[in-house]
PyMOL Python script that loads the backbone (N, CA, C, O; Angstrom):
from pymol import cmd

cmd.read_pdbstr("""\
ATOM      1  N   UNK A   1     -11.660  -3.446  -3.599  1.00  0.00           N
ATOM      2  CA  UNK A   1     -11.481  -2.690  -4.809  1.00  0.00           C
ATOM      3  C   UNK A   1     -10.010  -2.363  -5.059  1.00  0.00           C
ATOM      4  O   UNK A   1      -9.581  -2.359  -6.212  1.00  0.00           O
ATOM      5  N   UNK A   2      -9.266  -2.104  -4.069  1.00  0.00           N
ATOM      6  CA  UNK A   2      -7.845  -1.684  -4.012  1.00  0.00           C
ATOM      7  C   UNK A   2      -7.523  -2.814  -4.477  1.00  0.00           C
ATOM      8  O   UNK A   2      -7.533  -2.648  -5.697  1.00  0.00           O
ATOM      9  N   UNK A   3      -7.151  -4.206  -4.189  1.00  0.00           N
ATOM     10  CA  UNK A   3      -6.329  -5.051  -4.096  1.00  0.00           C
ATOM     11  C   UNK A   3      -6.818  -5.695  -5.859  1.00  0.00           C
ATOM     12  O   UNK A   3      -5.923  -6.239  -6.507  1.00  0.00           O
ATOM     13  N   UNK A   4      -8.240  -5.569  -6.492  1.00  0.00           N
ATOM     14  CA  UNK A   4      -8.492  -5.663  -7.811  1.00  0.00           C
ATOM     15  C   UNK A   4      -7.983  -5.005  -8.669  1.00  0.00           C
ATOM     16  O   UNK A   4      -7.495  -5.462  -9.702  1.00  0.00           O
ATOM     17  N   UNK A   5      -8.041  -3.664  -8.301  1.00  0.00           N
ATOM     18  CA  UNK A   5      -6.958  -2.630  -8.916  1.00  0.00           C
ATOM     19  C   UNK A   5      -5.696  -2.637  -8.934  1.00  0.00           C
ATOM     20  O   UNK A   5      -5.290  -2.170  -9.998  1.00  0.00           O
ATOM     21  N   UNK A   6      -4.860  -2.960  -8.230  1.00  0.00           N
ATOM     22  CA  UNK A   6      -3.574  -3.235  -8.085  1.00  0.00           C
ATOM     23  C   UNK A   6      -3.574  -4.551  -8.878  1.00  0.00           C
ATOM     24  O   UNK A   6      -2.610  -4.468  -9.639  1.00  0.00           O
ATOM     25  N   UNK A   7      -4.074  -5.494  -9.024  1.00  0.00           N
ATOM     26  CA  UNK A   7      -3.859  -6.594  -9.828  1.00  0.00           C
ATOM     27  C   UNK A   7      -4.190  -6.488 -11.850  1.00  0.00           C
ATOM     28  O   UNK A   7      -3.772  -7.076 -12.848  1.00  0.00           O
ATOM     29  N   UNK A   8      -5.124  -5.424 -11.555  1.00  0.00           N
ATOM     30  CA  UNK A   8      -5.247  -5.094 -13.261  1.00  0.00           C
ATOM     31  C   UNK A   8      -4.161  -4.487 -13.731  1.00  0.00           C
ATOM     32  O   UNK A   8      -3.801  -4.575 -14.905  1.00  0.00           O
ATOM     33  N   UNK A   9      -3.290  -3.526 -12.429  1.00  0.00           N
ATOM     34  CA  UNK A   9      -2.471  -2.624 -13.155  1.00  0.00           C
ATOM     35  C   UNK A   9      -1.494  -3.700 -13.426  1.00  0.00           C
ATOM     36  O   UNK A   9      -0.803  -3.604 -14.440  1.00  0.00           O
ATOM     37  N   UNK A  10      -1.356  -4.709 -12.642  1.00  0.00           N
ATOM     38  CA  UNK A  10      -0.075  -5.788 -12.834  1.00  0.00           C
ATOM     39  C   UNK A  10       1.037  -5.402 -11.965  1.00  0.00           C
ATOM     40  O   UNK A  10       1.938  -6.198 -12.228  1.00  0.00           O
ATOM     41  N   UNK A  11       1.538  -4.371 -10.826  1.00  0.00           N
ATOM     42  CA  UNK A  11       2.083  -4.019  -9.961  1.00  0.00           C
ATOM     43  C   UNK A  11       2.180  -5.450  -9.196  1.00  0.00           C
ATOM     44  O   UNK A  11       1.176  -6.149  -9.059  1.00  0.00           O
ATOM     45  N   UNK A  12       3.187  -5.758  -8.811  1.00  0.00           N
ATOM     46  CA  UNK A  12       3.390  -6.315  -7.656  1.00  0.00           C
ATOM     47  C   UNK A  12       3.138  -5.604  -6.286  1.00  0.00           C
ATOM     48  O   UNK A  12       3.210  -4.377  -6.218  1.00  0.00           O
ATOM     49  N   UNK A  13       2.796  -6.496  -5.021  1.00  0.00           N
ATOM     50  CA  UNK A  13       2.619  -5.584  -4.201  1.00  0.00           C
ATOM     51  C   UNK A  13       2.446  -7.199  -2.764  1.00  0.00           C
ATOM     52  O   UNK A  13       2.086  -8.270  -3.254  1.00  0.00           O
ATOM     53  N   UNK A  14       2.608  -7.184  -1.841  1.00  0.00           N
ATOM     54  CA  UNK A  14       2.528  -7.957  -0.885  1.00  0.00           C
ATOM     55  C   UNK A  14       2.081  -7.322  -0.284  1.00  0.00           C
ATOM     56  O   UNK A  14       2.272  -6.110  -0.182  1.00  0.00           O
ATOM     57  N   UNK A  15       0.761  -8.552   0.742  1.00  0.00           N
ATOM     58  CA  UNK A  15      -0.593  -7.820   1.667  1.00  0.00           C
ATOM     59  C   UNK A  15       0.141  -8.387   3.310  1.00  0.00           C
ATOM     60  O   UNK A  15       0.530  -9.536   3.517  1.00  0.00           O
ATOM     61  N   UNK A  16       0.174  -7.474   4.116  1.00  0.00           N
ATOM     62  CA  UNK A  16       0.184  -8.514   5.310  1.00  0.00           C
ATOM     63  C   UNK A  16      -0.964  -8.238   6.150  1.00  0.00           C
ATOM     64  O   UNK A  16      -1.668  -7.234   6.044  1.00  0.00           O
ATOM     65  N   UNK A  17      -1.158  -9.390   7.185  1.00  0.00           N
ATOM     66  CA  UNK A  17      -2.446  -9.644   7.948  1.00  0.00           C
ATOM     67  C   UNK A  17      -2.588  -8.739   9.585  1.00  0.00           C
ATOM     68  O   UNK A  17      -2.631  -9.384  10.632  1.00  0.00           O
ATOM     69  N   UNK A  18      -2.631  -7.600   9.576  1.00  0.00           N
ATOM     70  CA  UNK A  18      -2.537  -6.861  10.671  1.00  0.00           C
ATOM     71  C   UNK A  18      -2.876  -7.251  12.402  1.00  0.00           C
ATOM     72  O   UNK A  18      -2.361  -6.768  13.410  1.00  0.00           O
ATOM     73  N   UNK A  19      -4.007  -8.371  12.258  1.00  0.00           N
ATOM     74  CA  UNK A  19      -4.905  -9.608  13.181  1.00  0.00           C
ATOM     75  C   UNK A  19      -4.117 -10.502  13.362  1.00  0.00           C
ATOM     76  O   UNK A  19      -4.454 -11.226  14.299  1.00  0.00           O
ATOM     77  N   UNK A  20      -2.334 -11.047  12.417  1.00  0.00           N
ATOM     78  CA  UNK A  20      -1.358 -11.916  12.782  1.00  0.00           C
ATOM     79  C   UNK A  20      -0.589 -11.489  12.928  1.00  0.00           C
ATOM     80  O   UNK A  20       0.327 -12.017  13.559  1.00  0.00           O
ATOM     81  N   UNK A  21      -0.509 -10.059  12.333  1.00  0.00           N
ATOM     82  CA  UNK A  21       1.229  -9.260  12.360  1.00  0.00           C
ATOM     83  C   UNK A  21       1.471  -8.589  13.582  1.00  0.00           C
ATOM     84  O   UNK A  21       0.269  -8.501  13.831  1.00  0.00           O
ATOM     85  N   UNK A  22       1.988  -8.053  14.534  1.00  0.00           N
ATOM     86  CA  UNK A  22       1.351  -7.095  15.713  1.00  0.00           C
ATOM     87  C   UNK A  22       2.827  -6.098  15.334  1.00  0.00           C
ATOM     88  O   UNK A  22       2.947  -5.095  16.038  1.00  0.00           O
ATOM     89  N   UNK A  23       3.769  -6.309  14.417  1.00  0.00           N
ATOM     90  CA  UNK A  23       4.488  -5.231  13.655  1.00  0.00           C
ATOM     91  C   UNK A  23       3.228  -4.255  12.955  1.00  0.00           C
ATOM     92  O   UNK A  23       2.721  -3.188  13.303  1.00  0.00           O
ATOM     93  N   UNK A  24       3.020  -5.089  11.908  1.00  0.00           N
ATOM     94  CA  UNK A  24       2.298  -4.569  10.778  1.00  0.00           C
ATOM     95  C   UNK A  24       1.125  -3.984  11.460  1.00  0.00           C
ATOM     96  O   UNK A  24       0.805  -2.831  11.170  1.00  0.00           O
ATOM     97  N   UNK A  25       0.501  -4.602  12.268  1.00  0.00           N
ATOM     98  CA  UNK A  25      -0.590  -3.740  12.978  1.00  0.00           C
ATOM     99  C   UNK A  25      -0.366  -2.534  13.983  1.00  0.00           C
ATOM    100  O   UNK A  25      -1.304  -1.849  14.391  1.00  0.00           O
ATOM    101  N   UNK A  26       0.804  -2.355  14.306  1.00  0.00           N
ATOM    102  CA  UNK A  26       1.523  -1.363  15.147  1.00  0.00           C
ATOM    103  C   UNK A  26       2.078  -0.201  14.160  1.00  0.00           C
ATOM    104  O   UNK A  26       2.276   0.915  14.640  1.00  0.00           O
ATOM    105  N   UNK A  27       2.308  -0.424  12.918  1.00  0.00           N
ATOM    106  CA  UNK A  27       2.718   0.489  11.512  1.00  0.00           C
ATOM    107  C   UNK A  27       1.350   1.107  11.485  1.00  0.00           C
ATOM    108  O   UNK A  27       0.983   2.191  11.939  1.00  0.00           O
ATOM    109  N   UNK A  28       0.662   0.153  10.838  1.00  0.00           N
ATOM    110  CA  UNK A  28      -1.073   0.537  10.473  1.00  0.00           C
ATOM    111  C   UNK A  28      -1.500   1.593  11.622  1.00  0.00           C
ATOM    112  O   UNK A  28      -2.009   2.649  11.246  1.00  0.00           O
ATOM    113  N   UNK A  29      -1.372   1.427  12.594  1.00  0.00           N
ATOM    114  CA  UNK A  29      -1.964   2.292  13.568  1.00  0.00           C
ATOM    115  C   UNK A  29      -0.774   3.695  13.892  1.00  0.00           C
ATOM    116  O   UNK A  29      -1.093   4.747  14.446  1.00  0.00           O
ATOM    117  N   UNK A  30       0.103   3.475  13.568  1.00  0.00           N
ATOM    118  CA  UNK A  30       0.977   4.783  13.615  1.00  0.00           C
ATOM    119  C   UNK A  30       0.720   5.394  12.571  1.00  0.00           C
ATOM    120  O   UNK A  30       0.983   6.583  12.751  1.00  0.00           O
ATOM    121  N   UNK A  31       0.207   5.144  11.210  1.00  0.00           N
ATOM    122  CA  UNK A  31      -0.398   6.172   9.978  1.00  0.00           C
ATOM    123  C   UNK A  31      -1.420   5.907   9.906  1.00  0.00           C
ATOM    124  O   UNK A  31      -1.870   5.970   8.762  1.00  0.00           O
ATOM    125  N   UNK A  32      -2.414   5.457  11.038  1.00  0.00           N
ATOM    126  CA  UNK A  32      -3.960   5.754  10.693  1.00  0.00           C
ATOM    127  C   UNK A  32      -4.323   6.503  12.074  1.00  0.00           C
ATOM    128  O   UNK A  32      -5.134   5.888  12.767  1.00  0.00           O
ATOM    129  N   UNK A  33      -3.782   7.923  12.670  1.00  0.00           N
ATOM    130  CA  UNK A  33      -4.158   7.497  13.683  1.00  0.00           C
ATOM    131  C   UNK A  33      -4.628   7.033  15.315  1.00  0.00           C
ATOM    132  O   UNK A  33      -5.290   7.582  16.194  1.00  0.00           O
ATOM    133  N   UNK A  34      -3.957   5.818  15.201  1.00  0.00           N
ATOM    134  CA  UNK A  34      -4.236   5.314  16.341  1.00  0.00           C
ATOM    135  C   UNK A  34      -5.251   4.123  15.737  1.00  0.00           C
ATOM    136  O   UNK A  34      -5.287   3.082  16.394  1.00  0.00           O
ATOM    137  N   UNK A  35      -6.093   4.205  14.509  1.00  0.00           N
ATOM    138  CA  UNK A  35      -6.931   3.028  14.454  1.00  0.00           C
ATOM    139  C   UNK A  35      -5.843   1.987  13.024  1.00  0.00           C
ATOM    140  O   UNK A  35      -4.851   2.287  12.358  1.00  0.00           O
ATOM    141  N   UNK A  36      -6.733   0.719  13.112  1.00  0.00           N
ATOM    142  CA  UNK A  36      -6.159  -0.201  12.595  1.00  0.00           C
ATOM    143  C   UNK A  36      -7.384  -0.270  10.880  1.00  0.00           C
ATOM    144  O   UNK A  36      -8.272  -0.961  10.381  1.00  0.00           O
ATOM    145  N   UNK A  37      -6.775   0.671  10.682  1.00  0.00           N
ATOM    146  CA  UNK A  37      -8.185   0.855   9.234  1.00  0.00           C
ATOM    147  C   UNK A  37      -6.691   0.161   8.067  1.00  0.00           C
ATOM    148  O   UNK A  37      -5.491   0.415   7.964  1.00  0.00           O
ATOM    149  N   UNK A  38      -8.002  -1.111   7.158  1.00  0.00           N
ATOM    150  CA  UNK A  38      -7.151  -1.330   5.993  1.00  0.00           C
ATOM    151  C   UNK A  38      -8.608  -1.450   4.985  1.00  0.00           C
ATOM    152  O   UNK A  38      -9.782  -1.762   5.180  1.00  0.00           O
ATOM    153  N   UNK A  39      -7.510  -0.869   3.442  1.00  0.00           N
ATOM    154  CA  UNK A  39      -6.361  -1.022   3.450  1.00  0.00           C
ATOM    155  C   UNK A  39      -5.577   0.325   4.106  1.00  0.00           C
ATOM    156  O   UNK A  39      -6.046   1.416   4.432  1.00  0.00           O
ATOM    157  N   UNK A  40      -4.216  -0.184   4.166  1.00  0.00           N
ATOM    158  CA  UNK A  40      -2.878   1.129   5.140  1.00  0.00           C
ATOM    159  C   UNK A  40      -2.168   0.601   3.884  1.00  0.00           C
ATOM    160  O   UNK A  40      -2.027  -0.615   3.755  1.00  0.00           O
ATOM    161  N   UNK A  41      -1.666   1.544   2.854  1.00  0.00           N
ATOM    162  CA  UNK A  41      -0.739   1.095   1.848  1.00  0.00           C
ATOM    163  C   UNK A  41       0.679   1.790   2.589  1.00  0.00           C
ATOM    164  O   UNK A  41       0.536   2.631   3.477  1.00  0.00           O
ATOM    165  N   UNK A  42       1.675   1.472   2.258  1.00  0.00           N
ATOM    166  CA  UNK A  42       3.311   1.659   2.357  1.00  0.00           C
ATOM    167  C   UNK A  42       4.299   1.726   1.158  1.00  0.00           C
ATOM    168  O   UNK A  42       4.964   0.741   0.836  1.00  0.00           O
ATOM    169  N   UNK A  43       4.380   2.995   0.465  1.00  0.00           N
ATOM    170  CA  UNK A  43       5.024   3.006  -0.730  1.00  0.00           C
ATOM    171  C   UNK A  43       6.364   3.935  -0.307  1.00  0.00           C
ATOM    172  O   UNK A  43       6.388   5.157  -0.456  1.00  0.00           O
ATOM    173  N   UNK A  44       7.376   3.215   0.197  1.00  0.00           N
ATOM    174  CA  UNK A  44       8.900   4.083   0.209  1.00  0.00           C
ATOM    175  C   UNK A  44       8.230   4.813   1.507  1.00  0.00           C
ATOM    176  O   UNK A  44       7.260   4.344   2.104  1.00  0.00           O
ATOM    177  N   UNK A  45       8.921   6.083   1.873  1.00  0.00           N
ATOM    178  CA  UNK A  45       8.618   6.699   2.808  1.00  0.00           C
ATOM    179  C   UNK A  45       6.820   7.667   2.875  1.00  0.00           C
ATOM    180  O   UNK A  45       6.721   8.608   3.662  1.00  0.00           O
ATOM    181  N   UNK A  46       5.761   7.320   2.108  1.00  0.00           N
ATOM    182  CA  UNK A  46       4.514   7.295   1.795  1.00  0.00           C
ATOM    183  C   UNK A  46       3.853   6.348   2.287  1.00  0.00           C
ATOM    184  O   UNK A  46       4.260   5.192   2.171  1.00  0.00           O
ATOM    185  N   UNK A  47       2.704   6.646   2.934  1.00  0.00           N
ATOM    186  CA  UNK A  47       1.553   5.814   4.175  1.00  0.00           C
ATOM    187  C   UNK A  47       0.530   6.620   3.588  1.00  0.00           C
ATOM    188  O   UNK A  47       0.619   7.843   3.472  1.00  0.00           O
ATOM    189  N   UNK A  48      -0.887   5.617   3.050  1.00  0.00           N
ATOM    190  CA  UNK A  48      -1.786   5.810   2.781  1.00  0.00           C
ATOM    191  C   UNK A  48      -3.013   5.067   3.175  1.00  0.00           C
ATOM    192  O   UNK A  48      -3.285   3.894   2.917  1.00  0.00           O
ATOM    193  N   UNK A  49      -3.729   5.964   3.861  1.00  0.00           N
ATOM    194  CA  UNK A  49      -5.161   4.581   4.462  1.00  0.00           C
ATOM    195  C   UNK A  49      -6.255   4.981   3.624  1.00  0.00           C
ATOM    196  O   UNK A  49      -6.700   6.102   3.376  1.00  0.00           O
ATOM    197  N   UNK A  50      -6.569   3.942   3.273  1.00  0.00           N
ATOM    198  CA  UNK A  50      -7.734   3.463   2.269  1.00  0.00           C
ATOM    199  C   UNK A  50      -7.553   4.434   0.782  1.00  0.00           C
ATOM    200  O   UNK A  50      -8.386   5.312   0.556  1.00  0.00           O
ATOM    201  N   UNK A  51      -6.607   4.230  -0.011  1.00  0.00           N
ATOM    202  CA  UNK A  51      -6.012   4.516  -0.890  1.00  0.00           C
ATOM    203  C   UNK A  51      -7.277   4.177  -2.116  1.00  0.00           C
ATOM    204  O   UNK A  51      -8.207   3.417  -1.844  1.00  0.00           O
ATOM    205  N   UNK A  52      -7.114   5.057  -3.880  1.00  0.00           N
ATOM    206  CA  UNK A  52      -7.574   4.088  -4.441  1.00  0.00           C
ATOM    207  C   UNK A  52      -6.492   3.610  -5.177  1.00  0.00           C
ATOM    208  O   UNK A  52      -5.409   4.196  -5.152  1.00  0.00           O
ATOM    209  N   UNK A  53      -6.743   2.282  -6.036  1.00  0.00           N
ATOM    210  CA  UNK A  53      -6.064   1.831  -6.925  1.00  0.00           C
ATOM    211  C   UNK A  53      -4.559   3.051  -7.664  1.00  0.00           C
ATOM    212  O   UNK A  53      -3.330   3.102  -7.621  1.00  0.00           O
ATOM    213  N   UNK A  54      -5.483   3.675  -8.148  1.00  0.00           N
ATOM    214  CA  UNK A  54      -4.596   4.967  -8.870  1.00  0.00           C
ATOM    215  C   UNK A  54      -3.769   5.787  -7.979  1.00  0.00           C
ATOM    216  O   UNK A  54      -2.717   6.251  -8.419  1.00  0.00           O
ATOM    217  N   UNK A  55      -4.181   6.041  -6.623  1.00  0.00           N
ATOM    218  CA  UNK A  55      -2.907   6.769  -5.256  1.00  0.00           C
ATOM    219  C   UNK A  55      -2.052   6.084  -5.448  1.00  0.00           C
ATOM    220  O   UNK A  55      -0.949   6.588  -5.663  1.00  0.00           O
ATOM    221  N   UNK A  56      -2.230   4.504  -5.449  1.00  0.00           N
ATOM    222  CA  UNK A  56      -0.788   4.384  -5.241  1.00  0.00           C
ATOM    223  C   UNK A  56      -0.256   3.601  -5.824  1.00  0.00           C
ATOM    224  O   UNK A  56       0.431   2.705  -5.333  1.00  0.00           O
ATOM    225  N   UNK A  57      -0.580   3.881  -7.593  1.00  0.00           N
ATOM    226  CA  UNK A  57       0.641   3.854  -8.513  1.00  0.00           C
ATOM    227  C   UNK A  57       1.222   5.357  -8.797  1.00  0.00           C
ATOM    228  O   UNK A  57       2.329   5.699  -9.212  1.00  0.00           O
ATOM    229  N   UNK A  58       0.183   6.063  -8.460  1.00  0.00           N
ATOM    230  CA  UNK A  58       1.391   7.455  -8.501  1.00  0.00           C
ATOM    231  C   UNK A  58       2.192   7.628  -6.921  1.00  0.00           C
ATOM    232  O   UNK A  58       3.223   8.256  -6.682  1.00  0.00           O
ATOM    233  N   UNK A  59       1.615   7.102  -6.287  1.00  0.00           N
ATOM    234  CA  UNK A  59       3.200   6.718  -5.073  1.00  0.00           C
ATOM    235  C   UNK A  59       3.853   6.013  -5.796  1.00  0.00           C
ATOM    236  O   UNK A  59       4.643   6.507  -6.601  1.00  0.00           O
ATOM    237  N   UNK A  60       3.692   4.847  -5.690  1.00  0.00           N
ATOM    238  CA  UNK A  60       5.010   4.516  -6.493  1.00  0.00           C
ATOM    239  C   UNK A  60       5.895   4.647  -7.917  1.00  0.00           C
ATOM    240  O   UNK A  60       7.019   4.238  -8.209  1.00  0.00           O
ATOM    241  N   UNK A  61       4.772   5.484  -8.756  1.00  0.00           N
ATOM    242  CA  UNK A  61       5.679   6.489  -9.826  1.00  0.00           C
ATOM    243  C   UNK A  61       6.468   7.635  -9.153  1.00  0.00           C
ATOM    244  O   UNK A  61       7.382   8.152  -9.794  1.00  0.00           O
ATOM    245  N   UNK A  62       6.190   8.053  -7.950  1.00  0.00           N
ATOM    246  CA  UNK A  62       6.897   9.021  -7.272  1.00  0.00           C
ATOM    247  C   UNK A  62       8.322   8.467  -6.589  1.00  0.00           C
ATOM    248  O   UNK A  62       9.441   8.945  -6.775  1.00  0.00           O
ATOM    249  N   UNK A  63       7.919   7.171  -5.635  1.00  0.00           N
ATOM    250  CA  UNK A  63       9.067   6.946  -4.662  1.00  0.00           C
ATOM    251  C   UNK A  63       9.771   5.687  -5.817  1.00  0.00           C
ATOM    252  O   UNK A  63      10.898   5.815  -6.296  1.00  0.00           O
ATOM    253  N   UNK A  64       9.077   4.790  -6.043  1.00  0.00           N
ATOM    254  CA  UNK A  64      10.338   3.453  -6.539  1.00  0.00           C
ATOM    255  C   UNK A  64       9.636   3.606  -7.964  1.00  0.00           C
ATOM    256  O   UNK A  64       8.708   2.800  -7.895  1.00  0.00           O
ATOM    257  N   UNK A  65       9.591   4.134  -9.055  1.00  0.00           N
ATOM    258  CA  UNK A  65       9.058   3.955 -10.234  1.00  0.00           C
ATOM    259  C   UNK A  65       9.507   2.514 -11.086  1.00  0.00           C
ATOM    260  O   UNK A  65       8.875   1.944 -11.975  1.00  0.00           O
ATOM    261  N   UNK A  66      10.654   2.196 -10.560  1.00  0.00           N
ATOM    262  CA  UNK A  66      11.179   1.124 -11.191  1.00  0.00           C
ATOM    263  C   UNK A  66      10.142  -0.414 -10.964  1.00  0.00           C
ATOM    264  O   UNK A  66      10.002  -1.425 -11.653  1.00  0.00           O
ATOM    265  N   UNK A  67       9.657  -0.036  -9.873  1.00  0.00           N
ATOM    266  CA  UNK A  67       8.556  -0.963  -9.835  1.00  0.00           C
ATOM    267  C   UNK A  67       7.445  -0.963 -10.314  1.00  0.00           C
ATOM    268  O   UNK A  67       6.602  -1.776  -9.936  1.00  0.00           O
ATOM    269  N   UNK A  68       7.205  -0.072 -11.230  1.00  0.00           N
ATOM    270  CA  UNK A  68       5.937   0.211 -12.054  1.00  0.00           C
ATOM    271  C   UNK A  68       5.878  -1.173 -13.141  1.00  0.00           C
ATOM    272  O   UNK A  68       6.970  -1.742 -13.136  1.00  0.00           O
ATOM    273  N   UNK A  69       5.170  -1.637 -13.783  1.00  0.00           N
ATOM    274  CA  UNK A  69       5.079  -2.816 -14.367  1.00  0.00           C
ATOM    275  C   UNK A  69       5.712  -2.690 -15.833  1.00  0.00           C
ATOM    276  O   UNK A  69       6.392  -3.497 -16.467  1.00  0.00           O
ATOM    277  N   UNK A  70       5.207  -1.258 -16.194  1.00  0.00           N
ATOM    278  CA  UNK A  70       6.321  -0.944 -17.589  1.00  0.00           C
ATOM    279  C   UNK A  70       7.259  -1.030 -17.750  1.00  0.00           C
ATOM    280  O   UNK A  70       7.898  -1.350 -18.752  1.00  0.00           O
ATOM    281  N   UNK A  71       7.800  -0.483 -15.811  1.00  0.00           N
ATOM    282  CA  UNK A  71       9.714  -0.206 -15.917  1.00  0.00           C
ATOM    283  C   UNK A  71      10.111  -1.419 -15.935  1.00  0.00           C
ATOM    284  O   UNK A  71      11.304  -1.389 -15.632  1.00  0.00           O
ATOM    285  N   UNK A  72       9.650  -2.904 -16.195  1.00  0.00           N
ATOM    286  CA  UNK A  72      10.199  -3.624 -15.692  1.00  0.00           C
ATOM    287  C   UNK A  72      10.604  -4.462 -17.230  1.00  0.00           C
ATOM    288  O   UNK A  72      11.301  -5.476 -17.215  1.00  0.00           O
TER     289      UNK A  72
END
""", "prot")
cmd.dss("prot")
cmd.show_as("cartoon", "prot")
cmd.util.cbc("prot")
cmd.orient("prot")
């Protein structure tokens, strides 16, 4: 549902694979934690697990707004 939502709003946004990353899965588990729950969104200094669509375009109207699809 997240990743449908993020695509209606038209946000850009890159997914990584936590099962290939052992960075990204070592992030994920430092803001979930201790568990490896996705989605783990990352907006600027903002960590959100299992976000909806709408959390986190107002993260990122908060931290990088310029990346909002309007500002662009």
């Amino acid at each position: 549902m997240l990743r449908a939502g993020l695509q209606r709003s038209g946000l850009a946004y890159r997914e990584l694979d936590i099962w290939q990353d052992p960075d990204a899965a070592a992030a994920v588990r430092a803001a979930a934690n201790g568990n490896e729950t996705v989605p783990t969104v990352n907006v600027g200094s903002t960590w959100m697990v299992n976000p909806s669509a709408a959390e986190v375009l107002a993260a990122v109207a908060r931290e990088a707004p310029e990346l909002l699809p309007q500002a662009r």
